[in-house]
C-alpha positions in Angstrom: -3.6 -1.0 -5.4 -3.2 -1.6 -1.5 -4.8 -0.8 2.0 -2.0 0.1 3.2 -1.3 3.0 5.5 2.3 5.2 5.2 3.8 7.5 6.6 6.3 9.4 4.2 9.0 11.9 6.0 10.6 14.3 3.4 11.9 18.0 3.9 12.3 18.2 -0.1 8.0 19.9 -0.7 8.4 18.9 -4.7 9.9 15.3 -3.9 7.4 15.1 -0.7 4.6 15.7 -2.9 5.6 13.6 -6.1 5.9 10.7 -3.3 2.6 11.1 -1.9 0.3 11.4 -5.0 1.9 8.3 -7.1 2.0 5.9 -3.2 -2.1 7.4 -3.2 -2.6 6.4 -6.9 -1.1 3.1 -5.9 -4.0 3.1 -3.2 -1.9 3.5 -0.1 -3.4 6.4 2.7 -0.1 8.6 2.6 0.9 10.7 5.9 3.1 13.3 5.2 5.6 14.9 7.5 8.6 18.1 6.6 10.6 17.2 9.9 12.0 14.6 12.2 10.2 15.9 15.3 6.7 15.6 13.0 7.7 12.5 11.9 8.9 10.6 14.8 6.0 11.8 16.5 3.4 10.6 13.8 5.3 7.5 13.9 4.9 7.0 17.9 1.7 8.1 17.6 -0.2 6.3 14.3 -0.2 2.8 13.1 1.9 2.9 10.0 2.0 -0.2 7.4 5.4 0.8 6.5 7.3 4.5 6.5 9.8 6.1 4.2 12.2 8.0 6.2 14.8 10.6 4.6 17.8 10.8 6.8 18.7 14.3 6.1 15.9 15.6 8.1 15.4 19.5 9.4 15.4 20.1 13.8 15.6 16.0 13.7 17.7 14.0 11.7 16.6 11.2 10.7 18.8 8.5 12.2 18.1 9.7 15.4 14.1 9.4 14.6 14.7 5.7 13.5 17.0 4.9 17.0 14.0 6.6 19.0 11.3 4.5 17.2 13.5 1.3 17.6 14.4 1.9 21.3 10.5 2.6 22.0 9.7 -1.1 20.6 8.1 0.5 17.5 8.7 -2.1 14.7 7.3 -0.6 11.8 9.1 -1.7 8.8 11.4 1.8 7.7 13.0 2.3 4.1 15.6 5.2 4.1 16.7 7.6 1.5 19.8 8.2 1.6 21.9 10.6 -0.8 24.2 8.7 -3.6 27.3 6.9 -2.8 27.0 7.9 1.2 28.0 3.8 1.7 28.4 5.3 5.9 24.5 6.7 5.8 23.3 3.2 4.7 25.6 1.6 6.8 24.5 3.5 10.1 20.9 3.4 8.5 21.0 -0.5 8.9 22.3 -0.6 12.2 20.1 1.9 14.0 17.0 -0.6 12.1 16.1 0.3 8.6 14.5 -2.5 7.0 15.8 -1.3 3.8 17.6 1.6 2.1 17.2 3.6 -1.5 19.7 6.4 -2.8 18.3 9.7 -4.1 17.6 9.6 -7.2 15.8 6.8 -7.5 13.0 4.9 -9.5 9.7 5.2 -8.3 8.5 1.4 -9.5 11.4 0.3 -7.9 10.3 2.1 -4.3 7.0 0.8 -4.9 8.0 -2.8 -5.2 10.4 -2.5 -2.1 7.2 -1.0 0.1 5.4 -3.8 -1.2 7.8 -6.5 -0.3 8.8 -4.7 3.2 5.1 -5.3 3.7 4.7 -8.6 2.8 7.6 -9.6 4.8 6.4 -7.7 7.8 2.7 -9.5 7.7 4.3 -12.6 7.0 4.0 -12.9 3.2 6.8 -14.4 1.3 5.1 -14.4 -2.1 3.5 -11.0 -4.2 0.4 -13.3 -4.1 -1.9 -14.1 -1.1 -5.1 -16.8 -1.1 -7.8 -17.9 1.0 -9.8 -20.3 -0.1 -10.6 -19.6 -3.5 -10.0 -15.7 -3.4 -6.2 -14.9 -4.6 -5.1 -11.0 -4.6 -1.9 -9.6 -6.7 0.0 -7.3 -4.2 2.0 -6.5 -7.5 -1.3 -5.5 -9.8 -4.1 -4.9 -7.6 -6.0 -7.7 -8.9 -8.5 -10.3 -7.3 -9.8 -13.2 -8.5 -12.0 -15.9 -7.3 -11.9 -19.8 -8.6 -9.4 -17.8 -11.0 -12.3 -15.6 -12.5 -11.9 -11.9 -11.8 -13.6 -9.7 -9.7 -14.0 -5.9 -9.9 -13.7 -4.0 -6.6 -14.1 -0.1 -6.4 -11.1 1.5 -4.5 -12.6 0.9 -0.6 -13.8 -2.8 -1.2 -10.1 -3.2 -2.1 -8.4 -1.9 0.7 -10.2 -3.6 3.1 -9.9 -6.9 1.6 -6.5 -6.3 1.0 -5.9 -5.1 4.9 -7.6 -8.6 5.7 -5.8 -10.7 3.4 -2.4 -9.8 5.0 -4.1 -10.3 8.9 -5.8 -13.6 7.5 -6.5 -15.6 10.2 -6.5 -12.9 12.4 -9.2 -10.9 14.5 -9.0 -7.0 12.8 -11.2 -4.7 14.6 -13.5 -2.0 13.1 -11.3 0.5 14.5 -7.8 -1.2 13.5 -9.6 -1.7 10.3 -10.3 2.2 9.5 -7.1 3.1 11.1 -5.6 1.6 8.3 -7.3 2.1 5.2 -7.6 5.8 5.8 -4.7 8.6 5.9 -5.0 10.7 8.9 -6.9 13.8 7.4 -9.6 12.0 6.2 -13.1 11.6 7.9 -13.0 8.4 9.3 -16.2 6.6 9.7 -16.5 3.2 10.9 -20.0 2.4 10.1 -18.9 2.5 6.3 -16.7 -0.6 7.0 -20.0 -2.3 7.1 -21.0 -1.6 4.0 -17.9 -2.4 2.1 -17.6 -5.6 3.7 -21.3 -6.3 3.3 -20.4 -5.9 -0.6 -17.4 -8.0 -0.4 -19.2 -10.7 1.2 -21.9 -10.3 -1.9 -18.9 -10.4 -4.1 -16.2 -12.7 -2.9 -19.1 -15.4 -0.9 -20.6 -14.7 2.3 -18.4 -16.7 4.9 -15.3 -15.5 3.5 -15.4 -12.5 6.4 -16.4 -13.6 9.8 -18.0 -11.0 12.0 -16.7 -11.8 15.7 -19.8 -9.7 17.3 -18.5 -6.8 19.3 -14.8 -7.2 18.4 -14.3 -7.3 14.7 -13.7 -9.4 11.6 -11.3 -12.5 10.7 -10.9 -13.9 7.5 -11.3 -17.1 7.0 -11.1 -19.5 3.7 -14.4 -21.0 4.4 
């Protein structure tokens, strides 16, 4: 489970699909673009948690998408797919700012745990698990616990604590907030953030979500 938001850009429709619908099972919002001009331009355009990036890209490749992004000061963390044994693509991949790298074929658990890290690293995370206060949450299972009992959250209460777990500390506004937990064909509404944090509050204790009137929330242990 996660609230995270990707981007994946993949000219292969049966691979592009397969990625999407097991990254949306995990819980992630999934973006999905065919070429590099789509996808650098999502990728200027929409704030990405993390994006997978095949370099062999129609009209754009893909290392020139990944030089624009970087050049443009975007600094979302990028993992490439590169085709086996091309040492030079990973090579060049690294140096135009790929966070990370994966040759085709590869293992889906294993993409999934590299997202995962690439996001914990980029949020400031070194460890799978992240606490405030009494409330821990498993990046690697999806679970949440409180004074080390668990707690059930449906699929929204999730994301949003989990989106507010990795900006603890941090003022999130309502927009950055649904931004993020949803992919960019849904219908957005950020009045429901109320309620799923109302329930999380009910859930989790009431001052574990501040409400900074007018701007947002910050979570805080209390």
């Amino acid at each position: 489970m996660s609230a995270m938001r990707l981007l994946v850009v993949e000219d292969d429709p049966a691979l592009a699909r397969q990625l999407a619908e097991r990254l949306e099972g995990e819980g992630y919002a999934v973006d999905r673009a065919a070429d590099g001009e789509e996808g650098q331009f999502l990728g200027e355009t929409e704030p990405y948690d993390a994006i997978v990036l095949d370099l062999g890209l129609p009209r754009v490749d893909g290392l020139t998408v990944l030089r624009s992004w970087r050049a443009g000061g975007i600094a979302t963390p990028v993992i490439i797919l590169t085709a086996r044994g091309a040492w030079t693509e990973k090579v060049q991949g690294i140096d135009a700012g790929a966070d990370d790298y994966l040759a085709k074929p590869f293992s889906m658990e294993e993409l999934l745990a590299r997202i995962r890290a690439l996001i914990r690293r980029s949020k400031g995370h070194a460890s799978a698990e992240i606490a405030c206060g009494g409330v821990v949450l498993d990046t690697r299972s999806g679970r949440v616990t409180l004074d080390g009992q668990t707690v059930d959250l449906t699929g929204h209460e999730f994301r949003v604590l989990d989106y507010l777990m990795h900006r603890k500390g941090q003022l999130v506004s309502r927009t950055e907030l649904t931004e993020h937990i949803y992919a960019q064909d849904f219908d957005r509404d950020s009045n429901t953030i109320e309620v799923f944090v109302g329930r999380l509050r009910r859930k989790l204790g009431a001052d574990l979500i501040k409400t900074v009137r007018g701007l947002g929330y910050k979570l805080e242990a209390p």
